[in-house]
C-alpha positions as a Markdown table, in Angstrom:
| # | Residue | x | y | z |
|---|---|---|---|---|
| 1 | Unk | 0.0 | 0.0 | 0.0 |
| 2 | Unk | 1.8 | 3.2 | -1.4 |
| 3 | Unk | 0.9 | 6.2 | -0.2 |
| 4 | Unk | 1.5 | 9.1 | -2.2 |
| 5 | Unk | 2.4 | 13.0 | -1.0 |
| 6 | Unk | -1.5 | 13.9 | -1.7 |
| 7 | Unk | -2.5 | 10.9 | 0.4 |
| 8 | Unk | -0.7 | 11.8 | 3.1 |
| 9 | Unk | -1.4 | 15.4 | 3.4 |
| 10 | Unk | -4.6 | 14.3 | 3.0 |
| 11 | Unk | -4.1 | 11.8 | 6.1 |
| 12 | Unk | -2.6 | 14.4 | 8.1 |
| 13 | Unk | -5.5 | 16.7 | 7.3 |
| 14 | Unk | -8.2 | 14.3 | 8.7 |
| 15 | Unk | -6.2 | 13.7 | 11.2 |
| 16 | Unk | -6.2 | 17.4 | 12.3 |
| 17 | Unk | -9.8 | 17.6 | 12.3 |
| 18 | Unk | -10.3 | 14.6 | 14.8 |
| 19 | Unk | -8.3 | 16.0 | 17.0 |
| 20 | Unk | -10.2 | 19.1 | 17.0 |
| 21 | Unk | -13.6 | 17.5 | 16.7 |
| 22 | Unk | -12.3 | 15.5 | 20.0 |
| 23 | Unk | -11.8 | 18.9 | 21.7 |
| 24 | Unk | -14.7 | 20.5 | 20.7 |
| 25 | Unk | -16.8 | 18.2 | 22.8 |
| 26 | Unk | -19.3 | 18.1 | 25.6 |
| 27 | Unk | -19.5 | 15.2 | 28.6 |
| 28 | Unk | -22.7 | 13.6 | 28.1 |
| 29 | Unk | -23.2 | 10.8 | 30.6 |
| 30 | Unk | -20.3 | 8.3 | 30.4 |
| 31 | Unk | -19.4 | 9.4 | 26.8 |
| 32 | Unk | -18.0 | 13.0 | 25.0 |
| 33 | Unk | -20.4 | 14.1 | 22.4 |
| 34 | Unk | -17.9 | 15.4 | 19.4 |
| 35 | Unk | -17.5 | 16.0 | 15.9 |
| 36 | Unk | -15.4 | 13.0 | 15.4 |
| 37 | Unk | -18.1 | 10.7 | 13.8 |
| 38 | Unk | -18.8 | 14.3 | 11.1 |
| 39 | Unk | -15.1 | 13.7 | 10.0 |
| 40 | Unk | -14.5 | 10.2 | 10.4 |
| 41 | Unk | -17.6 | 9.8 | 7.7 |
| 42 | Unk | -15.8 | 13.1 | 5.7 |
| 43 | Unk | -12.8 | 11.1 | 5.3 |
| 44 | Unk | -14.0 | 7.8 | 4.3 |
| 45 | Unk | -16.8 | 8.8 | 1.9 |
| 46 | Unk | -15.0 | 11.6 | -0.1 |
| 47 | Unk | -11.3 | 9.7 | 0.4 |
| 48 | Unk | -12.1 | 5.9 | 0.6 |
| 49 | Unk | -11.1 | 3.0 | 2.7 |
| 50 | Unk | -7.2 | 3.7 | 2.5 |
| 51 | Unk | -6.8 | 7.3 | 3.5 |
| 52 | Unk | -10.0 | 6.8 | 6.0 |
| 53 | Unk | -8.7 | 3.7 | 8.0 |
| 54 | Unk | -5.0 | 4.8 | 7.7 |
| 55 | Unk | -5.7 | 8.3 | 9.3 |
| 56 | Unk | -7.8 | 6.9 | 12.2 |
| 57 | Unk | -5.6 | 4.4 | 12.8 |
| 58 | Unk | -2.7 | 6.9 | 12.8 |
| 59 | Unk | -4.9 | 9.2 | 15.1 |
| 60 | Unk | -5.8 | 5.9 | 17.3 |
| 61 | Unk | -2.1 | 5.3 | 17.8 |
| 62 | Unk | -1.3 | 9.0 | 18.6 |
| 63 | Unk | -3.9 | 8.3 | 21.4 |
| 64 | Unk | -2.2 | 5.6 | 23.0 |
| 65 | Unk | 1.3 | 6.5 | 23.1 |
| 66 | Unk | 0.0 | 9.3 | 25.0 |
| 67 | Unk | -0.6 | 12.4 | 22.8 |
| 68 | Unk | -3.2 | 14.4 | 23.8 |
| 69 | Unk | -5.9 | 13.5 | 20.8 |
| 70 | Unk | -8.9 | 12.6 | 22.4 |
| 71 | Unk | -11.8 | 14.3 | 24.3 |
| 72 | Unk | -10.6 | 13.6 | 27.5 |
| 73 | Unk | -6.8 | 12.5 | 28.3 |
| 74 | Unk | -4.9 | 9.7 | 26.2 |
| 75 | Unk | -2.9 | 6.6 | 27.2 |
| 76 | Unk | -3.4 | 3.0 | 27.0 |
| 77 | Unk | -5.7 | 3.1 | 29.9 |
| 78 | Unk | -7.8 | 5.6 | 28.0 |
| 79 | Unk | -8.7 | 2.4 | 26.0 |
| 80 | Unk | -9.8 | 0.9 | 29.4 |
| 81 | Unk | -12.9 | 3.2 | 29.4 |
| 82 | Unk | -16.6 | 3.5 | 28.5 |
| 83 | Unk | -16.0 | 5.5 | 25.6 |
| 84 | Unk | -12.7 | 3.4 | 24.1 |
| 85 | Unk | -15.1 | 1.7 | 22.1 |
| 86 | Unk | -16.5 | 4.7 | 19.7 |
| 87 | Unk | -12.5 | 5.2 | 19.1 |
| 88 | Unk | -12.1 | 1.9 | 18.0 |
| 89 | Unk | -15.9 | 1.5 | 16.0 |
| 90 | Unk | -14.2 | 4.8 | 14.0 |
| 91 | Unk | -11.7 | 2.7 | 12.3 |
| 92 | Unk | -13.7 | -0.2 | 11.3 |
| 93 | Unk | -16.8 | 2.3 | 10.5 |
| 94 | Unk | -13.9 | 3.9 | 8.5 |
| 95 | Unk | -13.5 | 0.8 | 6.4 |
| 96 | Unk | -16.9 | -0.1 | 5.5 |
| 97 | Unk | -17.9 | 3.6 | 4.6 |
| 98 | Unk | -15.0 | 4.1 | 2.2 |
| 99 | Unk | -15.7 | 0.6 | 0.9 |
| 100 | Unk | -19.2 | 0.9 | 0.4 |
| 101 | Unk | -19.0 | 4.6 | -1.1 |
| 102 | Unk | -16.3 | 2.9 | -3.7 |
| 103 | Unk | -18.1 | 0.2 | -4.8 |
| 104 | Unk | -21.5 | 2.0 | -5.1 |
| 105 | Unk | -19.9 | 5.3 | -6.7 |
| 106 | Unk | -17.8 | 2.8 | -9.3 |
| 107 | Unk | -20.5 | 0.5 | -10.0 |
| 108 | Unk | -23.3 | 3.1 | -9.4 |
| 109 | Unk | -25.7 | 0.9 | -7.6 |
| 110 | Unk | -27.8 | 3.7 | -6.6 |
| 111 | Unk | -28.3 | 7.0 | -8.7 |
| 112 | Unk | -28.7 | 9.3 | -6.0 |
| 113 | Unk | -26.4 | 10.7 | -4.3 |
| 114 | Unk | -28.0 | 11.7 | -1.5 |
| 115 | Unk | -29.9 | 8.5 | -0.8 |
| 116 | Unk | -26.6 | 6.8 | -1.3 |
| 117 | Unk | -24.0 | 8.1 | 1.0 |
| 118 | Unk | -26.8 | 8.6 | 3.7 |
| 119 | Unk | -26.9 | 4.7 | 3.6 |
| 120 | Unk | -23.7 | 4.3 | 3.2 |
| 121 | Unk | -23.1 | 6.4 | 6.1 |
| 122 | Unk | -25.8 | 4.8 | 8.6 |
| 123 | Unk | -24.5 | 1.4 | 7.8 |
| 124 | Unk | -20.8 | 3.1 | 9.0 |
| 125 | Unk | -22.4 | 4.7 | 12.0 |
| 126 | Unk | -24.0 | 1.5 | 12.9 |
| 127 | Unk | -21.2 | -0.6 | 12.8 |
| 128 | Unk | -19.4 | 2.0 | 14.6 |
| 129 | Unk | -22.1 | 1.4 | 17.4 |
| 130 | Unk | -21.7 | -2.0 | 17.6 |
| 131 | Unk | -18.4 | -2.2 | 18.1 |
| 132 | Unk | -18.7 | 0.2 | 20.9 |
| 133 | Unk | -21.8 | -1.4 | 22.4 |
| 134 | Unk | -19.7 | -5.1 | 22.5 |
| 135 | Unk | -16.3 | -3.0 | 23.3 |
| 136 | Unk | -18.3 | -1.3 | 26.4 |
| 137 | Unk | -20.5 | -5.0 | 27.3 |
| 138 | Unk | -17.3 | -6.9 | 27.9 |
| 139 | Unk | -15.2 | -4.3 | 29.6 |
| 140 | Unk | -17.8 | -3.6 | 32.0 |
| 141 | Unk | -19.7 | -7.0 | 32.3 |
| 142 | Unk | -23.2 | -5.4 | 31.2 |
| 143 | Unk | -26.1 | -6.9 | 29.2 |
| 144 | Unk | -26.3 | -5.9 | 25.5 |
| 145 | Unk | -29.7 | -4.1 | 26.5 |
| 146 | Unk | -27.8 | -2.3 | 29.0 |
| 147 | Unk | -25.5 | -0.8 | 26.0 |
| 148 | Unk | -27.9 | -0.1 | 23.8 |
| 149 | Unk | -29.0 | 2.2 | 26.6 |
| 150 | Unk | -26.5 | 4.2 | 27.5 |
| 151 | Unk | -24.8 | 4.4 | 24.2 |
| 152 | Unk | -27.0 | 3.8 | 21.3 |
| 153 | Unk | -30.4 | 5.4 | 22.3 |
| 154 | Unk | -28.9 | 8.7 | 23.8 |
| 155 | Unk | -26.2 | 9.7 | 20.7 |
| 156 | Unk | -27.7 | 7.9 | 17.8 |
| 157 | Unk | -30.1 | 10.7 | 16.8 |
| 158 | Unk | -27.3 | 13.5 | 17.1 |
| 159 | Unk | -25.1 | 11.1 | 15.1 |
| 160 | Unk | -28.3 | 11.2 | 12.1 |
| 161 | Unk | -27.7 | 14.9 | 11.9 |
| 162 | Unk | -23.9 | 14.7 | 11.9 |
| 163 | Unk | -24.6 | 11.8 | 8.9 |
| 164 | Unk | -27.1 | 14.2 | 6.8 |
| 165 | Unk | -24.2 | 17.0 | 7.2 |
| 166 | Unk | -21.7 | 15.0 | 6.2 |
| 167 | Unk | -23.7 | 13.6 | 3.3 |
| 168 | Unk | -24.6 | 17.2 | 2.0 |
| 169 | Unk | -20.5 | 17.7 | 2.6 |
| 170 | Unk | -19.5 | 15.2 | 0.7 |
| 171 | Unk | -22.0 | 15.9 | -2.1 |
| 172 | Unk | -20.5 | 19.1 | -2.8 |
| 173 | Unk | -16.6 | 18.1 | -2.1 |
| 174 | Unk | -17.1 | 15.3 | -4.7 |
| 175 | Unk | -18.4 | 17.4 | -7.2 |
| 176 | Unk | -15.3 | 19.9 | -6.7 |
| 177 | Unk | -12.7 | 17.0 | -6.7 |
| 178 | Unk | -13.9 | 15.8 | -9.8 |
| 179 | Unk | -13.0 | 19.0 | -11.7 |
């Protein structure tokens, strides 16, 4: 996987804008509320799989060796909390939005754009949420139910608006890429 100087100041660039949607956050229960999932779907639809999973992987690693990245402190035992698990859902929702916006832009399963990358980006923000729902079960020995609860049912709304902006985003960002 060779990355060229575009997709790494493109990398870079995301990578900026986590950092600052982490910051620009609000305590809401047991998890920040952020702009991370706006940008983590930015990168992925408009960029793709490669430059989407690369730069939240590079921003999860910053995280654990301690930089100061995240909402609310960094460190391996920041993975240890209730919120470790929207960090790590970023990287796989990553993946399958960049995948699915390929493959449904190159083959052009569905002609509208907008109706496309909003499903595209549920099915993201719903894996996303499932990895943090198991992530937050097993590291705190509650009941599926219990996650759904506290993490699903509280942010998932907020998270439809941030997918609707980002979809309207990346709309318009395509369109001046392509020129």
């Amino acid at each position: 996987m060779k990355f060229k100087t575009r997709d790494i100041v493109i990398s870079a660039m995301l990578i900026v804008l986590y950092v600052i949607g982490a910051k620009l956050s609000i305590q809401v229960f047991t998890v920040p509320f952020s702009l991370q999932t706006l940008f983590v779907l930015l990168g992925a639809l408009i960029f793709g799989p490669r430059i989407g999973a690369v730069s939240v992987a590079v921003y999860l690693l910053m995280g654990l060796i301690g930089l100061p990245v995240f909402a609310q402190g960094s460190g391996p035992s920041y993975f240890m909390g209730p919120s470790a698990g929207f960090l790590i859902g970023f990287f796989f929702m990553a993946i399958v939005v960049g995948i699915m916006s390929d493959v449904f832009t190159n083959k052009n399963i569905i002609k509208n754009n907008f109706v496309k990358y909003t499903i595209i980006a549920l099915v993201g923000v719903l894996v996303q949420y499932a990895v943090a729902i198991i992530y937050f079960c097993i590291l705190l020995n509650k009941s599926p139910m219990t996650g759904i609860e506290l993490l699903f049912v509280p942010f998932f709304p907020v998270d439809c608006v941030k997918v609707i902006i980002a979809v309207f985003i990346t709309i318009k960002m395509r369109k001046v890429l392509r020129k």
